[in-house]
C-alpha positions as CSV (number, residue, x, y, z in Angstrom):
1,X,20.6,15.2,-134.7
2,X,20.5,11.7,-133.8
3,X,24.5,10.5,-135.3
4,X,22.5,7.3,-136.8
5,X,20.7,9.5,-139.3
6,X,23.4,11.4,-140.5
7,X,23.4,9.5,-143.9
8,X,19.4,9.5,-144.2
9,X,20.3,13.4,-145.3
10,X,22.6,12.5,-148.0
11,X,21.1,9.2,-149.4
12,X,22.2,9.8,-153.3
13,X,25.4,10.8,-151.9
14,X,26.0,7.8,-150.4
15,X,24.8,5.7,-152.8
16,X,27.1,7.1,-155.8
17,X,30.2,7.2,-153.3
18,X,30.3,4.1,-150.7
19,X,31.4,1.3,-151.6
20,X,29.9,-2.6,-152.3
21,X,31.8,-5.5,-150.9
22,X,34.1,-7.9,-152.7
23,X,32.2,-11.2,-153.8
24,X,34.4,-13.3,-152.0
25,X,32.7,-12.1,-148.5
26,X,29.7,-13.0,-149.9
27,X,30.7,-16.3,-151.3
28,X,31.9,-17.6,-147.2
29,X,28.9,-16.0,-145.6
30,X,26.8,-18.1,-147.7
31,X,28.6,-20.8,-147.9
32,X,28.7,-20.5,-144.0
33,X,25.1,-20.1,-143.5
34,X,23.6,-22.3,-145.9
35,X,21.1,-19.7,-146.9
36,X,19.0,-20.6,-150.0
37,X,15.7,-20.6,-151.5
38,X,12.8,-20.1,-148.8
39,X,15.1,-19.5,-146.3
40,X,14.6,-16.2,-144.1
41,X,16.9,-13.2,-143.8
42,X,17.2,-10.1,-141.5
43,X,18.8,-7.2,-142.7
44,X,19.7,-4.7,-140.0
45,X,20.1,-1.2,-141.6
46,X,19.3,-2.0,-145.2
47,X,20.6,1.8,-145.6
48,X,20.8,2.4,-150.1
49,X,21.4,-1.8,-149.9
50,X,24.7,-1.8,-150.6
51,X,24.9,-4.8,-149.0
52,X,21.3,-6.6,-150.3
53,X,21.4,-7.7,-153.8
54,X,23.8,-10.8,-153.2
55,X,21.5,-11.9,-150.4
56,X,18.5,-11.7,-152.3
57,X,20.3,-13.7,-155.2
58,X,20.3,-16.7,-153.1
59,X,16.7,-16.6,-153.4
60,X,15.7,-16.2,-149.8
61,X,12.6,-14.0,-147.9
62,X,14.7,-11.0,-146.9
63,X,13.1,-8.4,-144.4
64,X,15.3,-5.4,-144.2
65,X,14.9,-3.1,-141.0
66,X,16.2,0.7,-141.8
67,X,16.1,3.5,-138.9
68,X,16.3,6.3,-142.0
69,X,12.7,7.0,-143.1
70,X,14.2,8.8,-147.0
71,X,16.8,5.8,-146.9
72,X,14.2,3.2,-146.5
73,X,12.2,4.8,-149.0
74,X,15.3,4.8,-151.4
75,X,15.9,1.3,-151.1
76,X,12.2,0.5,-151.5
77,X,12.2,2.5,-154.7
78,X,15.4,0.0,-155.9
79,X,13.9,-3.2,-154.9
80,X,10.7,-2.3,-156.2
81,X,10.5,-5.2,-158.8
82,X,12.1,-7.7,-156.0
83,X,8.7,-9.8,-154.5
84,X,10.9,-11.6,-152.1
85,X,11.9,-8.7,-149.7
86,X,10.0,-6.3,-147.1
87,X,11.5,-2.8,-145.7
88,X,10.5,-2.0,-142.3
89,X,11.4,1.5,-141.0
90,X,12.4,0.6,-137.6
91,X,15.4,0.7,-135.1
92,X,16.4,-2.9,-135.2
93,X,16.3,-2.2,-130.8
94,X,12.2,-1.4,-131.8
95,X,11.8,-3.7,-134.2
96,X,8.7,-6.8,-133.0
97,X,9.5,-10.2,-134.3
98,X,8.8,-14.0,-133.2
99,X,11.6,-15.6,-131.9
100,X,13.3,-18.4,-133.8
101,X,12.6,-16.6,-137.0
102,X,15.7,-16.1,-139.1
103,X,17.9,-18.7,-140.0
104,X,20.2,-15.4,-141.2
105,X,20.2,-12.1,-139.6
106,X,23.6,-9.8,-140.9
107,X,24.3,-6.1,-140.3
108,X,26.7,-4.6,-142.7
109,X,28.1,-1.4,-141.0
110,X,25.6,-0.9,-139.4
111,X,25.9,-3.2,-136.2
112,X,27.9,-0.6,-134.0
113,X,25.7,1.8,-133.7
114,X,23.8,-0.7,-131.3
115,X,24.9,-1.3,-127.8
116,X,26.4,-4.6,-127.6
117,X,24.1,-5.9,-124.8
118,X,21.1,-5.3,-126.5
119,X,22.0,-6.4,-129.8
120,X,23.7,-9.9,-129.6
121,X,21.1,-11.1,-127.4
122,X,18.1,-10.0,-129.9
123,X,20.0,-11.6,-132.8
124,X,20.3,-14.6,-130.8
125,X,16.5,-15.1,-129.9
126,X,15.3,-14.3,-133.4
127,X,17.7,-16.7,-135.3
128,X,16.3,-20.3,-135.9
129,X,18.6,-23.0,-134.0
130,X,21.2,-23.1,-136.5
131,X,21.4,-19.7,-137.6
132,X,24.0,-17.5,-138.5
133,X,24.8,-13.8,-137.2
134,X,26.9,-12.0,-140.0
135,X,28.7,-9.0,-139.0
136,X,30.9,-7.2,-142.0
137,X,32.1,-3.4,-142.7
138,X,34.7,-1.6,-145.1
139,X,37.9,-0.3,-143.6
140,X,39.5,2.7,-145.3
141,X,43.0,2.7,-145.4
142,X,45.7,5.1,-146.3
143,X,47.6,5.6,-149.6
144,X,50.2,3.0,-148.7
145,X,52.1,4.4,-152.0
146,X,52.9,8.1,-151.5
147,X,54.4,9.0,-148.3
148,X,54.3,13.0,-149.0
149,X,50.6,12.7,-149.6
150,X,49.9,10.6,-146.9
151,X,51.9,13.4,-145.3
152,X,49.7,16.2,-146.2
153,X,46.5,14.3,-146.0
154,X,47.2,13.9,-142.2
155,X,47.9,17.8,-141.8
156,X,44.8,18.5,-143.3
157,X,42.7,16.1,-141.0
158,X,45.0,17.7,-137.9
159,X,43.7,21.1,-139.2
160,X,40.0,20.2,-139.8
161,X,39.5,17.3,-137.2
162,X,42.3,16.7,-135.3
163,X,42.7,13.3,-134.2
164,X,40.6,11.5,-136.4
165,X,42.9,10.0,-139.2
166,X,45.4,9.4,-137.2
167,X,44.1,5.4,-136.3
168,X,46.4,2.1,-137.2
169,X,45.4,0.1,-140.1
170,X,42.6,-2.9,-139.4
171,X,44.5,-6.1,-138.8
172,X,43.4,-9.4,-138.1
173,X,43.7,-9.5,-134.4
174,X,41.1,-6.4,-134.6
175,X,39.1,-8.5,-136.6
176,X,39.2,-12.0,-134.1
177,X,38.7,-9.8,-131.1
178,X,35.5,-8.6,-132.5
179,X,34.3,-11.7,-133.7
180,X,35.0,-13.6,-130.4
181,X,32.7,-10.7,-128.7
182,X,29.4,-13.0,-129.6
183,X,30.9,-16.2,-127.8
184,X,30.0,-14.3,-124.7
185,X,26.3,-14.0,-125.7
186,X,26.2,-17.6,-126.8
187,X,27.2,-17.9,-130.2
188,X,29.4,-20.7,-131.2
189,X,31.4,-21.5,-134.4
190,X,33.0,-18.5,-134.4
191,X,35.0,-17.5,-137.5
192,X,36.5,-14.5,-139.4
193,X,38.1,-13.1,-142.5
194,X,39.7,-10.5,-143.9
195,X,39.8,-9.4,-147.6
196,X,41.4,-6.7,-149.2
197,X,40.8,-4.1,-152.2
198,X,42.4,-0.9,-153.7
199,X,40.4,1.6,-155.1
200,X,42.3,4.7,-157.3
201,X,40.8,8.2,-157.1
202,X,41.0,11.9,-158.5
203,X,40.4,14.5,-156.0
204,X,37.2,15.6,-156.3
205,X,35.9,11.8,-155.8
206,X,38.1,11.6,-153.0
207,X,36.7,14.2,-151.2
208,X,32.9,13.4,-152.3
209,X,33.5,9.8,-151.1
210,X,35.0,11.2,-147.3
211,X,32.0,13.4,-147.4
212,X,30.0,10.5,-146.7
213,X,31.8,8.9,-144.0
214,X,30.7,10.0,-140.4
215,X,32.1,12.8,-138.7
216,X,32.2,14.1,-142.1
217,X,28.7,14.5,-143.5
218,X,27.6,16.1,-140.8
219,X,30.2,18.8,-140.4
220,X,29.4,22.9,-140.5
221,X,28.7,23.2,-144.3
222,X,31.7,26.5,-144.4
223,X,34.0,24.5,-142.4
224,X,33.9,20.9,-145.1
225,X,34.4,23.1,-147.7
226,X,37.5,24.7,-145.9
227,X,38.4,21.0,-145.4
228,X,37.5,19.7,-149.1
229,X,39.5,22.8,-150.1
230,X,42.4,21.4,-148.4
231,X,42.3,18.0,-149.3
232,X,42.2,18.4,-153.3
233,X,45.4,21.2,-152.8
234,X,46.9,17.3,-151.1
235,X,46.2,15.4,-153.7
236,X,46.7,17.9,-157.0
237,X,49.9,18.8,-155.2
238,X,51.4,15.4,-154.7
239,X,50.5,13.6,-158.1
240,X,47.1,14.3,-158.6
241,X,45.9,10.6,-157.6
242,X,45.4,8.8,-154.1
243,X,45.0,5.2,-153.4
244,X,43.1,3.9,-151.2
245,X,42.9,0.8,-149.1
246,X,40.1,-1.0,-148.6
247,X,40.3,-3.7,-145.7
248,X,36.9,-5.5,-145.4
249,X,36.2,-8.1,-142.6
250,X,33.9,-10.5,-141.7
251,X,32.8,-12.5,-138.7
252,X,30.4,-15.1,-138.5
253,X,28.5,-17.2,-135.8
254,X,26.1,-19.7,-135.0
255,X,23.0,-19.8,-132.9
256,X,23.4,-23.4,-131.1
């Protein structure tokens, strides 16, 4: 299976479990771009719009491009009663548009699973002079409170997938190297910000939120539940809570 459609089987899933972003990003990327009323959007991997409903507030024409035929039907379904939006099922890479037609296009992690050289340069030619490219995503961070948990936690990915939650916490020098990666392509007025969040969870709501991340949604049915097993003994057996640490960023640019 194509890895980008990994989510299109699990579409309530992900809905109930991942999370929105803090209003505060949404606050500076329209405050950045100046969107309002009659203005035109660009969506790229609408996915259960998680990230929609803020945009659509402002009052703007928002066309939504999702590569997931049952997530695009989901979020259709949602924003049935919404007359200002359109759902296209489309790779943004396929998707056909006029140049010069957005004055916001924004991906909310989504935006890596498209090659950098096609992507930047797309957004560029279908953004009105003026535009604004927003790129955000949710970083998940470990239980900063609990070093035995974070202890076992780490054993249990080293059992199940070794290697894989053993990466440094998101800083902000992550976060300006990405966002100086569309000066290259052109973009100018580069800026970024981070913002931060702590979510509180039992064990079985840990383990269906991981579930939905990648690498973990599509994993051998007998081995994830060998894997949730392990997680909840973690948790139950190091205070029966675990915190985590959401680190969202932001980076926004202009088309000249």
């Amino acid at each position: 299976m194509d890895k980008r459609l990994v989510f299109n089987e699990i579409v309530d899933e992900y809905e109930k479990w991942r999370p929105d972003y803090v209003p505060e990003l949404y606050n500076d990327l329209i405050s950045y771009s100046g969107l309002k009323e009659n203005n035109r959007a660009l969506e790229i991997g609408i996915g259960t719009g998680k990230a929609t409903v803020p945009i659509l507030q402002t009052g703007c024409r928002l066309t939504a491009v999702e590569l997931g035929d049952k997530l695009a039907d989901y979020s259709r379904q949602k924003f049935a009663g919404c007359p200002n939006i359109e759902i296209i099922t489309s790779s943004f890479e396929d998707y056909r548009c006029a140049g010069n037609t957005f004055d916001l296009i924004y991906a909310a992690c989504s935006f890596h699973w498209i090659p950098e050289e096609a992507g930047y340069p797309k957004v560029l030619e279908l953004l009105t002079p003026g535009g604004t490219f927003a790129r955000f995503a949710n970083w998940q961070q470990r239980d900063k409170e609990n070093a035995a948990l974070n202890l076992a936690i780490q054993a249990a990915y080293d059992k199940h997938m070794p290697g894989s939650a053993a990466k440094p916490d998101y800083t902000e020098e992550n976060c300006k190297e990405l966002a100086s990666v569309s000066k290259k392509y052109g973009f100018t007025d580069i800026c970024y910000q981070l913002y931060h969040r702590k979510r509180t969870f039992h064990a079985d709501d840990f383990v269906s939120l991981q579930h939905t991340h990648g690498g973990h949604a599509d994993m051998n049915p007998e081995k994830w539940d060998l894997f949730a097993k392990d997680l909840r003994t973690a948790i139950h057996n190091n205070g029966g809570l675990i915190h985590v640490y959401d680190v969202m960023e932001l980076q926004l640019a202009r088309k000249p």
